[in-house]
C-alpha positions as CSV (number, residue, x, y, z in Angstrom):
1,X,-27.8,-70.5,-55.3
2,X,-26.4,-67.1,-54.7
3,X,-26.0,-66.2,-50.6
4,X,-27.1,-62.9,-49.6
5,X,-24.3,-61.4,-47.6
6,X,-24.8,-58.2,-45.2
7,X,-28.1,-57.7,-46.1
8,X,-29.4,-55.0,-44.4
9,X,-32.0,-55.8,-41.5
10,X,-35.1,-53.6,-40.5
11,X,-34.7,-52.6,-36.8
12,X,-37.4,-52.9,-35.0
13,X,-37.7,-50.0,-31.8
14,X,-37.2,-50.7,-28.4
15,X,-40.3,-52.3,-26.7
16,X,-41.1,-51.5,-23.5
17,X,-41.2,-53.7,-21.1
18,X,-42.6,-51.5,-18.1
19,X,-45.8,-54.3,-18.2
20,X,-43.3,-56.8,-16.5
21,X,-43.9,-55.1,-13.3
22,X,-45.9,-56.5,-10.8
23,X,-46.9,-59.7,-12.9
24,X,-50.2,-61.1,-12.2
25,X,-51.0,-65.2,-12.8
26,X,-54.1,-65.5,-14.2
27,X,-54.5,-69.7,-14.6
28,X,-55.6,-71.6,-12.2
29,X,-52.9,-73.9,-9.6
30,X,-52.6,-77.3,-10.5
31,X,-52.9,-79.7,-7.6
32,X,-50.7,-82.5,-6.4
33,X,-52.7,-83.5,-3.7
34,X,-56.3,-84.0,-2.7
35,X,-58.3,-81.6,-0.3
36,X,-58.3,-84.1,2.4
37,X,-54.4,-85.1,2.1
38,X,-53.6,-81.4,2.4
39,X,-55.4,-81.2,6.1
40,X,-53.6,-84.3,6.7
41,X,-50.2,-83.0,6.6
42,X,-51.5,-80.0,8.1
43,X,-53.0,-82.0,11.1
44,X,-49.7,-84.4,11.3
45,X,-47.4,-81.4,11.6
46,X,-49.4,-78.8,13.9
47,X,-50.3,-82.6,16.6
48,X,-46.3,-83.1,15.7
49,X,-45.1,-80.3,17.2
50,X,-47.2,-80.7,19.9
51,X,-46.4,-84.2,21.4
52,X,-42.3,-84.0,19.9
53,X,-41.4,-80.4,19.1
54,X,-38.3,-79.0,17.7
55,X,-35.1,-77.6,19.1
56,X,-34.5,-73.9,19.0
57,X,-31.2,-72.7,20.1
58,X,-32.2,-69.2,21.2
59,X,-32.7,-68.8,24.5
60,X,-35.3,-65.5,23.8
61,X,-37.3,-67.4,21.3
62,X,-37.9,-70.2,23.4
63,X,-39.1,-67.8,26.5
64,X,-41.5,-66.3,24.2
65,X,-43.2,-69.4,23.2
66,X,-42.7,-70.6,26.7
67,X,-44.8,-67.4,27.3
68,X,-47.3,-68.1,25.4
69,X,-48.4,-71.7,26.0
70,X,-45.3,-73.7,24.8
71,X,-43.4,-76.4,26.8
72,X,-39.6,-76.7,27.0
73,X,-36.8,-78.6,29.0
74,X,-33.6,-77.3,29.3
75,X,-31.7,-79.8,28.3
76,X,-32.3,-80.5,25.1
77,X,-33.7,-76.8,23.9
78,X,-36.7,-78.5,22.1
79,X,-40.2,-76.5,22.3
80,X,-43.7,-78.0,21.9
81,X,-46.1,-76.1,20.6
82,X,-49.7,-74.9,21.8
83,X,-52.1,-76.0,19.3
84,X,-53.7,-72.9,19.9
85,X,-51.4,-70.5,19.8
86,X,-50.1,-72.6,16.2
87,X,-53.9,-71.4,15.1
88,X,-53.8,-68.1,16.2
89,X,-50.7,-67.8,14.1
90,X,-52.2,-69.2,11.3
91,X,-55.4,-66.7,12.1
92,X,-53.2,-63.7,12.1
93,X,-51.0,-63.9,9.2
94,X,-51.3,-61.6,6.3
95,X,-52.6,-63.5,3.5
96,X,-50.9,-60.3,1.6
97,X,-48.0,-58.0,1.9
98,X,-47.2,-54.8,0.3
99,X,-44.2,-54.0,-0.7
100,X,-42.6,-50.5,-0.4
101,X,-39.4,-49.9,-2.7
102,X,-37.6,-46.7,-2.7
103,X,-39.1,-45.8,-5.8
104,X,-42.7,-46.4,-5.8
105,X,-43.3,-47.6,-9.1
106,X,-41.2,-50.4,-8.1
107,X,-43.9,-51.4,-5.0
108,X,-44.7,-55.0,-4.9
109,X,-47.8,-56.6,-3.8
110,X,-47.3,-60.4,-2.5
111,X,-50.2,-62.6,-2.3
112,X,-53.5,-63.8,-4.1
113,X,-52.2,-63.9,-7.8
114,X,-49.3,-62.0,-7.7
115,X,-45.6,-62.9,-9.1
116,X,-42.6,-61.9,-8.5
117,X,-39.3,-62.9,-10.2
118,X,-36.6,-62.7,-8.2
119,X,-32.4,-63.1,-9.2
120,X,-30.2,-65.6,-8.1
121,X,-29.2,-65.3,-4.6
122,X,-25.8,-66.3,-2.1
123,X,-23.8,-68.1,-4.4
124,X,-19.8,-68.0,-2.9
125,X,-18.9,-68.5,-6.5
126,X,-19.3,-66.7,-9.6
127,X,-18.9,-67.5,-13.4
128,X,-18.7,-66.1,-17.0
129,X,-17.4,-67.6,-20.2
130,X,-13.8,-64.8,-20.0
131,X,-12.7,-66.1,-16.5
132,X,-14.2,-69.1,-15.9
133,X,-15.5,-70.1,-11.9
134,X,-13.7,-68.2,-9.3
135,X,-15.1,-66.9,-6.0
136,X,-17.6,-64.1,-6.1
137,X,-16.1,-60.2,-5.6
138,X,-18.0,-57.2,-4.3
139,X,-17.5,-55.7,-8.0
140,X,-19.3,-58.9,-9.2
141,X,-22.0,-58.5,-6.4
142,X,-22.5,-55.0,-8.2
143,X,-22.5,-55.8,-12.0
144,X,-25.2,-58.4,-10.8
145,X,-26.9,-55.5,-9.0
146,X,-26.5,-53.5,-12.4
147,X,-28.4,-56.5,-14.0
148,X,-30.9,-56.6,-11.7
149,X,-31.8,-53.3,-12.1
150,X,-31.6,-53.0,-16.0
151,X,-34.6,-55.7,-16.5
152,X,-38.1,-54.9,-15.3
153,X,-39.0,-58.5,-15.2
154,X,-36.9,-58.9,-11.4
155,X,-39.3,-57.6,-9.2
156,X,-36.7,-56.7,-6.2
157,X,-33.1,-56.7,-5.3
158,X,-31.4,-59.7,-4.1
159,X,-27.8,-60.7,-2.7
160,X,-26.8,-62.0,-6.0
161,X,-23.3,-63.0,-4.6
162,X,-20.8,-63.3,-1.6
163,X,-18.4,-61.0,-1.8
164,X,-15.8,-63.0,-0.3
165,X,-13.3,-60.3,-1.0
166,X,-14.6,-58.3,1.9
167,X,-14.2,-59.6,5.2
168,X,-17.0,-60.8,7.1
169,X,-17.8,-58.4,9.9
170,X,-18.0,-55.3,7.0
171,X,-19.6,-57.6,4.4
172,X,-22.9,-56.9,5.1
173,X,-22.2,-52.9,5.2
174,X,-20.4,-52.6,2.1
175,X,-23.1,-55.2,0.1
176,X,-26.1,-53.3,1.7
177,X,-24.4,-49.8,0.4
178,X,-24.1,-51.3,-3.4
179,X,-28.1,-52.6,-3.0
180,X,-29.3,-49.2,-2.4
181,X,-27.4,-47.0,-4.3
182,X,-27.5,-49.2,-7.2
183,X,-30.5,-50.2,-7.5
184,X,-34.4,-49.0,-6.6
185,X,-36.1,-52.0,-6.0
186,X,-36.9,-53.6,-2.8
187,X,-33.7,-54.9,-0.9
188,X,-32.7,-58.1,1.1
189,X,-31.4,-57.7,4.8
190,X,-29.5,-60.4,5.6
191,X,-30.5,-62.5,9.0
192,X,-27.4,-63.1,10.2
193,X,-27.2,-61.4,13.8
194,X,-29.0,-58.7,15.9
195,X,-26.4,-56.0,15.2
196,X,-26.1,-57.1,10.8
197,X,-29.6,-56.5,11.0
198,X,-29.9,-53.5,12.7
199,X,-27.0,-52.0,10.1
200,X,-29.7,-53.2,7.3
201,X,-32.6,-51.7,8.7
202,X,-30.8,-48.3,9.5
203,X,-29.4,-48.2,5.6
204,X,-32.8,-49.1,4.3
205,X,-34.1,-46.1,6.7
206,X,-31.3,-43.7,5.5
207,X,-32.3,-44.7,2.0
208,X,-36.1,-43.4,2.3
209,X,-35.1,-41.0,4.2
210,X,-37.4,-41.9,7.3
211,X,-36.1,-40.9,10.8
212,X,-38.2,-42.9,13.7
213,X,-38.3,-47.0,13.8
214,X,-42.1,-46.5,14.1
215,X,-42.3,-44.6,11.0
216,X,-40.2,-47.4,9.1
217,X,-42.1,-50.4,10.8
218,X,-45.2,-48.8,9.4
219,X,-44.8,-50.1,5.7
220,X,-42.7,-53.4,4.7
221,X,-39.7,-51.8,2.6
222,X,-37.4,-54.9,2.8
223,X,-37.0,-58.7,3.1
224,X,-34.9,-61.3,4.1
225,X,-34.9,-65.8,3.7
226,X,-34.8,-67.5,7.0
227,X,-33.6,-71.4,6.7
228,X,-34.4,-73.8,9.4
229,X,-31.7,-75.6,9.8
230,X,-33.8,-79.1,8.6
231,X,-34.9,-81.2,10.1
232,X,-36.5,-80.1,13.2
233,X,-34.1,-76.9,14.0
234,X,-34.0,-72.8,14.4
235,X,-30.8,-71.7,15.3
236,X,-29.3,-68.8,17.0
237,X,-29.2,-66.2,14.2
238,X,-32.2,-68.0,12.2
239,X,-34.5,-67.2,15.1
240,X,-33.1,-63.7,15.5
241,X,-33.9,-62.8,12.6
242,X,-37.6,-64.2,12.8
243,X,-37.9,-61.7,16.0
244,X,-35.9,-58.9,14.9
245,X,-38.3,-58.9,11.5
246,X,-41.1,-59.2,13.4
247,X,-40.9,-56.4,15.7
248,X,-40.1,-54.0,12.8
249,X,-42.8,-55.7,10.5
250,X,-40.8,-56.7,7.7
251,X,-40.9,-59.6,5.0
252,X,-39.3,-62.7,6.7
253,X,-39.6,-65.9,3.6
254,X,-39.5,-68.5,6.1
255,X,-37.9,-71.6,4.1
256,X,-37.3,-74.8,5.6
257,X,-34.3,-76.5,3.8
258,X,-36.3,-80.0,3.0
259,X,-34.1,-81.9,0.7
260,X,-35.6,-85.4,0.3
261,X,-33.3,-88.6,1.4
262,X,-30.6,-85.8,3.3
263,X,-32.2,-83.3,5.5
264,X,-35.3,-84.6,5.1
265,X,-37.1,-88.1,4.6
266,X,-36.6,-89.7,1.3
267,X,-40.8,-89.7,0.4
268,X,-42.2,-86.8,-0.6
269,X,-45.4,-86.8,1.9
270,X,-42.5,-87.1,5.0
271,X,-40.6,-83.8,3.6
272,X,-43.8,-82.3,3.0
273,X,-44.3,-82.6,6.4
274,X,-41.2,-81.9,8.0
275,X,-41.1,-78.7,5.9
276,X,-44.7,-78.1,6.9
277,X,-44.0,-78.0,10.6
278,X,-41.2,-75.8,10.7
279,X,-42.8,-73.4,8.7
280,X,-45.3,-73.3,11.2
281,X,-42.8,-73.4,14.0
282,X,-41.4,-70.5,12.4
283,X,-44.5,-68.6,11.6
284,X,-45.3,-69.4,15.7
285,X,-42.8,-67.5,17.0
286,X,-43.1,-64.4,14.4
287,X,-46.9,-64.1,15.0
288,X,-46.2,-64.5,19.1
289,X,-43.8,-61.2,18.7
290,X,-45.9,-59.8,16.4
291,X,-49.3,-60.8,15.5
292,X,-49.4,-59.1,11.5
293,X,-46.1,-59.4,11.1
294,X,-45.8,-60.6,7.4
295,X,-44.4,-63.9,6.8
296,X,-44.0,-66.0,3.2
297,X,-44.9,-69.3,3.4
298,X,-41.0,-70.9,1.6
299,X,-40.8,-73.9,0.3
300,X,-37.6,-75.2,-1.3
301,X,-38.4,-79.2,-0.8
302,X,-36.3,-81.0,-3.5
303,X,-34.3,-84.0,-3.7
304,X,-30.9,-85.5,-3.8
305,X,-28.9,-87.7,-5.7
306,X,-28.9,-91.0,-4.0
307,X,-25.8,-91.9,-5.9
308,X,-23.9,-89.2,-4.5
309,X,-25.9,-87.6,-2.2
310,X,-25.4,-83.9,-3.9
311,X,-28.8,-82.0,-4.1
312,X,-30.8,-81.9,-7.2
313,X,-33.2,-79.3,-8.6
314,X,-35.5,-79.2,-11.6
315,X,-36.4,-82.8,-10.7
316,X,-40.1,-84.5,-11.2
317,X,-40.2,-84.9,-7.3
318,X,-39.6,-80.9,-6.9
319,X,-42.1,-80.3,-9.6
320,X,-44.7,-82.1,-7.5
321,X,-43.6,-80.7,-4.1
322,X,-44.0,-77.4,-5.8
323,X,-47.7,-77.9,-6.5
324,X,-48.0,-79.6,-3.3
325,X,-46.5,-76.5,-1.4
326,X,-49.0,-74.1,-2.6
327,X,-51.6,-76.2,-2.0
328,X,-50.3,-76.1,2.0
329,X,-49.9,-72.4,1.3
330,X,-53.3,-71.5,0.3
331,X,-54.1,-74.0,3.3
332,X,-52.6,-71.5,6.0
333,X,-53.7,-68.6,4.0
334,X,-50.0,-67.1,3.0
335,X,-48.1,-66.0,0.4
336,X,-45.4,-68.5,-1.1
337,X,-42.0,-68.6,-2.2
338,X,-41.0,-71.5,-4.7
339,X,-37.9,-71.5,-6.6
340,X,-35.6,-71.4,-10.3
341,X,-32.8,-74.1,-9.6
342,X,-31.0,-76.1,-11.4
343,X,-27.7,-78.4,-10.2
344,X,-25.9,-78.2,-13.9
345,X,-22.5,-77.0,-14.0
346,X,-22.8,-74.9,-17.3
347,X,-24.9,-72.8,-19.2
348,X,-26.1,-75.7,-21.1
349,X,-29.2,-78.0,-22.0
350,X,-29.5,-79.7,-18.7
351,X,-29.8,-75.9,-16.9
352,X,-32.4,-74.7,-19.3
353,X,-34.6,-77.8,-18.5
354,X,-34.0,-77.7,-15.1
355,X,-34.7,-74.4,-14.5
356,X,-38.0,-73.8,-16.4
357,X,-39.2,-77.3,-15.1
358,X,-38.7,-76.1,-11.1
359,X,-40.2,-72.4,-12.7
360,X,-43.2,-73.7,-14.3
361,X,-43.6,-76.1,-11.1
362,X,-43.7,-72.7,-9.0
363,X,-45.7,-70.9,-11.4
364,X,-48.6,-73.9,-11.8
365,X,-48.7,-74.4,-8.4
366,X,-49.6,-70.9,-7.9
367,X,-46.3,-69.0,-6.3
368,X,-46.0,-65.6,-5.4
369,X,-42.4,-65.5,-5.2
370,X,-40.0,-67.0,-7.2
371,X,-36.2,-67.0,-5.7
372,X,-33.4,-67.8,-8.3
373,X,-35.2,-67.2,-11.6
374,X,-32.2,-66.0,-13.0
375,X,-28.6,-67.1,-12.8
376,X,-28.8,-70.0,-10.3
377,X,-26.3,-72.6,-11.2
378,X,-24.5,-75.6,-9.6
379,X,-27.2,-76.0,-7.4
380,X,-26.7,-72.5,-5.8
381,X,-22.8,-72.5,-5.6
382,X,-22.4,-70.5,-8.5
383,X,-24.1,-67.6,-10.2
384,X,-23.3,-67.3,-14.0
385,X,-23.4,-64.3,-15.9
386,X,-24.5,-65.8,-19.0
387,X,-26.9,-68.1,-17.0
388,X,-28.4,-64.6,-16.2
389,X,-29.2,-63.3,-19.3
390,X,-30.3,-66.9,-20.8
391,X,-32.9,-66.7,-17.5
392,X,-34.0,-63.6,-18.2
393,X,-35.1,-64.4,-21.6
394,X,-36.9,-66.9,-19.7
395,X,-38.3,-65.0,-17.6
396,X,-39.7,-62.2,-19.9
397,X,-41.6,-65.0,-22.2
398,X,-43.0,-65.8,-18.4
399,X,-43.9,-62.7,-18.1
400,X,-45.5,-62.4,-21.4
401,X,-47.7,-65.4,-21.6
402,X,-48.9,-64.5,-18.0
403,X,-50.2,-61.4,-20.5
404,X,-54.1,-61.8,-21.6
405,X,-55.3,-62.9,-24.8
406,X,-57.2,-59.5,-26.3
407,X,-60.4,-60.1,-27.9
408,X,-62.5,-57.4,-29.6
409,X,-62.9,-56.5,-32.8
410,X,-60.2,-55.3,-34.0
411,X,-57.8,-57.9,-32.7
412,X,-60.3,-60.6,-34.2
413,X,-58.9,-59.1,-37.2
414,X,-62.2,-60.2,-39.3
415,X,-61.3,-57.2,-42.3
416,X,-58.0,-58.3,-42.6
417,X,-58.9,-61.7,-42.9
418,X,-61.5,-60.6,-45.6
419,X,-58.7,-58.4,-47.3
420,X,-56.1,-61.4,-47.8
421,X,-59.0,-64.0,-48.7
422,X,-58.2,-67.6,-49.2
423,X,-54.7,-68.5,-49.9
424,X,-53.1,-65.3,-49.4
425,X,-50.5,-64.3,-46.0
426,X,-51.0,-61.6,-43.7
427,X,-47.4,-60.4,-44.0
428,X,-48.4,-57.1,-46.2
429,X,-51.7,-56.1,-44.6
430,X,-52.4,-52.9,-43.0
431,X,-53.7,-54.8,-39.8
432,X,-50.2,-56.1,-39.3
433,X,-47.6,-53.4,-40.1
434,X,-49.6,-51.3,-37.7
435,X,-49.3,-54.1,-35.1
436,X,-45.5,-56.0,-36.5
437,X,-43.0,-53.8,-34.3
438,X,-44.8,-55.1,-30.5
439,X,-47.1,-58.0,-32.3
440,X,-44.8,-60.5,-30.4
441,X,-42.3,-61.1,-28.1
442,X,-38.6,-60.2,-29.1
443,X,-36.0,-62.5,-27.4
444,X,-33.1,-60.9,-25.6
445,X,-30.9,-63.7,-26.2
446,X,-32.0,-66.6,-28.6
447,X,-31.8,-66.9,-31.9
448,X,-34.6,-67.4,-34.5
449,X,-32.6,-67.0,-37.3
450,X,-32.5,-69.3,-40.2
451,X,-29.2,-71.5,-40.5
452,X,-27.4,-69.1,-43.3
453,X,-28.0,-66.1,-41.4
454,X,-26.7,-67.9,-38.4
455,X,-23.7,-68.7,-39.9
456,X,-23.4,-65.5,-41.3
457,X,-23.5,-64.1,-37.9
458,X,-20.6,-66.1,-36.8
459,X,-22.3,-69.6,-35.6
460,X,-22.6,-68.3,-32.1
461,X,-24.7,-70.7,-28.9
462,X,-26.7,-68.8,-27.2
463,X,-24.1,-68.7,-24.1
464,X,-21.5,-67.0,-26.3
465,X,-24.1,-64.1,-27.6
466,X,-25.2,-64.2,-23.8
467,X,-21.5,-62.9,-22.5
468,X,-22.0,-60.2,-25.5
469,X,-25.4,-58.9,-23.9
470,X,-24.7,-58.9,-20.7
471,X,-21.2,-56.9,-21.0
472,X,-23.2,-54.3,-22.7
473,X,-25.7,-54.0,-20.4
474,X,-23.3,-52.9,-17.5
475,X,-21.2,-51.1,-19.7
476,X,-24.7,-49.1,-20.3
477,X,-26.3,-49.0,-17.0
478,X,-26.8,-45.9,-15.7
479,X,-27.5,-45.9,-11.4
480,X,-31.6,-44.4,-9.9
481,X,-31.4,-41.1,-9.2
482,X,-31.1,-40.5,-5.1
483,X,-31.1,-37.9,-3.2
484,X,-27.9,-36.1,-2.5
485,X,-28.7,-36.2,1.3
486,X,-29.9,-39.9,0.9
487,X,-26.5,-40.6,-0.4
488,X,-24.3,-38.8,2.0
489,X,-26.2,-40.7,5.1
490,X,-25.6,-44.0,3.8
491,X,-21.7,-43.6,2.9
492,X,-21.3,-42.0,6.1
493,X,-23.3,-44.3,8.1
494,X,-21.2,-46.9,6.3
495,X,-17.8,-45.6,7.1
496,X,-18.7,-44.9,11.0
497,X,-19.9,-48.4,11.3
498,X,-16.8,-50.0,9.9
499,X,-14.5,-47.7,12.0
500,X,-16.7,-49.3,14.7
501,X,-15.5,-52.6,14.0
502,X,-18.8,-53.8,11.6
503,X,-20.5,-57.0,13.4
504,X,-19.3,-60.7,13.6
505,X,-22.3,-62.8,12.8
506,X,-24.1,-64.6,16.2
């Protein structure tokens, strides 16, 4: 048999992917739990908090829960919480919350149905298949800004790396100043002290050009994660940020950090829980500041290795607390945050399962938000730029099998059917070269080649053509128009606050 060589290949054009915007769920949530095992956890951790509490560090959140019905002691900083004012949190959260990018077509709704895909976020490390694992840069935070920005299918901008190359009290400044200039989605403000989040606030302000707090607290236009520090903890910056997001009526994801057998106890139902009643705790004191304020309901309750004691992701026991989660979501009437994690070191077989199998636990169980859908490695230590592009793929067949089935006549396709008759292939028909170029959905990044035309092609894994895609993608990314006077106020906002000195985290 004679091998075709350089045969040429009929391009298909560019498909637009503008329809992964604002992705809508439409199957059901699975369950984990029954009805009545649901208002059990609920019940445990709202009479928990009452008769044992939790310590918060802060002396200002404690006095406003004091204020409003909870009991203290001094000496160990532990609250105890009002049943009542726990339901009258509950009562006045937003069961959805708009989101208001800088450009509008990028505006999010959270809640009911809604998804949102969100990048990898916070890893001190990054890695790509040319320099191997080494700690993350600014100019890495950017490229994985660039990334963001290039796919329609990440729904808002996220603090893909540390730049460890800055130093800490201008970090926040010169990270926040790379979000909104390159990108046009929705930013993250970090919680890490009064004064950092002030800085983010004020860039987000310069960005839509708004000139009065009240003006900007009148539409949500960022977001930030707040971790209790599990189990039964809010720390000093942690409950900052809860109040300082609450007064100005932005998104606060409220995550307890539940990891079965470590930070939290080693059955499921216990870390359920324990993540339940922080998240109230939480939710509590935003509601008591600012009754409306909107708060996501987080849930990132894994497990760890009992060998080692490292935390594991993409686990069965995630995939159930993931289900379960959004069952205690719905319960409280919130949006919820679930999560794309695996704890494999490469780009390899072990991170594709992992991820998709803590994704498709989010996305059965019904989540709004997904954190770390693309480029989460090493269980969050690390985020890989081919791990980025391999997720993205993922992500886009999400995004397209959250699409409809059509059905009317002419997608029933009953005259072509006729046409071919018995025996025959559709291949040639009218009915599908009109319909061949968008019929299905084009990977980014794996290959459906046949084996010759693989080898042909130089025998590449898909991590190897991965590096290839996503160096052309920066190389081609071109930055959102802003405003000229947008711009200016940012850089110089940016430059007068590091003169000042920046802001060391509380």
């Amino acid at each position: 048999m004679t091998r075709r060589r350089n045969r040429p290949r009929r391009e298909r054009a560019p498909v637009s992917t503008a329809h992964h915007r604002r992705l809508e769920n439409p199957y059901e949530p699975l369950r984990a739990l029954a009805e009545d095992q649901v208002a059990a956890i609920h019940a445990s951790a709202v009479r928990y908090l009452a008769d044992e509490g939790i310590r918060i560090t802060f002396d200002e959140a404690r006095n406003i829960l004091v204020a409003a019905g909870a009991a203290t002691s001094d000496d160990d900083d532990i609250v105890r919480f009002d049943p009542d004012a726990v339901a009258g949190a509950v009562a006045s959260s937003p069961a959805s919350i708009d989101l208001h990018a800088p450009n509008p077509e990028r505006n999010l709704t959270i809640g009911g149905r809604s998804v949102a895909l969100i990048p990898v976020a916070g890893p001190p490390f990054v890695s790509d298949r040319h320099r191997g694992r080494r700690a993350g840069t600014l100019d890495d935070q950017k490229n994985f800004l660039r990334l963001t920005q290039s796919y329609d299918v990440m729904a808002a901008a996220a603090p893909c790396v540390e730049p460890t190359d800055i130093p800490l009290n201008i970090r926040h400044l010169r990270s926040m100043l790379a979000t909104m200039s390159l990108t046009d989605k929705t930013p993250f403000v970090y919680a890490r002290g009064r004064r950092r989040v002030r800085d983010g606030f004020d860039l987000v302000r310069l960005r839509h050009g708004i000139e009065s707090d009240e003006e900007f607290a009148a539409q949500t236009r960022c977001w930030t994660v707040i971790n209790t520090n599990s189990p039964r903890q809010i720390d000093v910056p942690m409950a900052m940020g809860i109040i300082d997001f609450a007064r100005m009526k932005q998104m606060c994801i409220i995550t307890p950090f539940t990891l079965a057998g470590a930070m939290a106890p080693v059955t499921l139902a216990g870390a359920l829980v324990l993540q339940h009643m922080e998240l109230l705790a939480g939710l509590t004191l935003s509601q008591t500041v600012n009754p409306g304020a909107p708060v996501v309901y987080g849930a990132f309750t894994s497990n760890v290795d009992m060998k080692s004691g490292a935390p594991a992701f993409g686990t069965p026991e995630a995939f159930k607390a993931a289900l379960a989660s959004g069952q205690l979501a719905r319960h409280v009437g919130l949006p919820w945050r679930s999560s794309g994690s695996s704890a494999s070191q490469s780009v390899d077989a072990q991170a594709g399962y992992e991820t998709m199998m803590s994704t498709f636990g989010a996305l059965l169980g019904g989540a709004n938000w997904i954190q770390h859908s693309a480029g989460w490695q090493e269980g969050g230590l690390v985020a890989s730029y081919e791990k980025y592009i391999v997720d993205i793929d993922m992500c886009q067949m999400i995004a397209e099998s959250l699409t409809p089935i059509r059905v009317d006549e002419s997608e029933l396709a009953l005259d072509a059917i006729t046409d071919v008759g018995p025996g025959g292939h559709f291949f040639g028909t009218q009915h599908t070269l009109d319909r061949y170029a968008t019929a299905f959905y084009e990977p980014v990044v794996f290959s459906r080649a046949n084996f010759e035309q693989w080898t042909e092609d130089g025998s590449q894994r898909t991590d190897e053509r991965a590096t290839a895609i996503w160096e052309r993608v920066i190389a081609q990314y071109e930055a959102p128009p802003i405003e000229d006077d947008a711009m200016a106020a940012m850089q110089g906002f940016v430059e007068r606050r590091i003169s000042e000195g920046g802001a060391e985290p509380d």
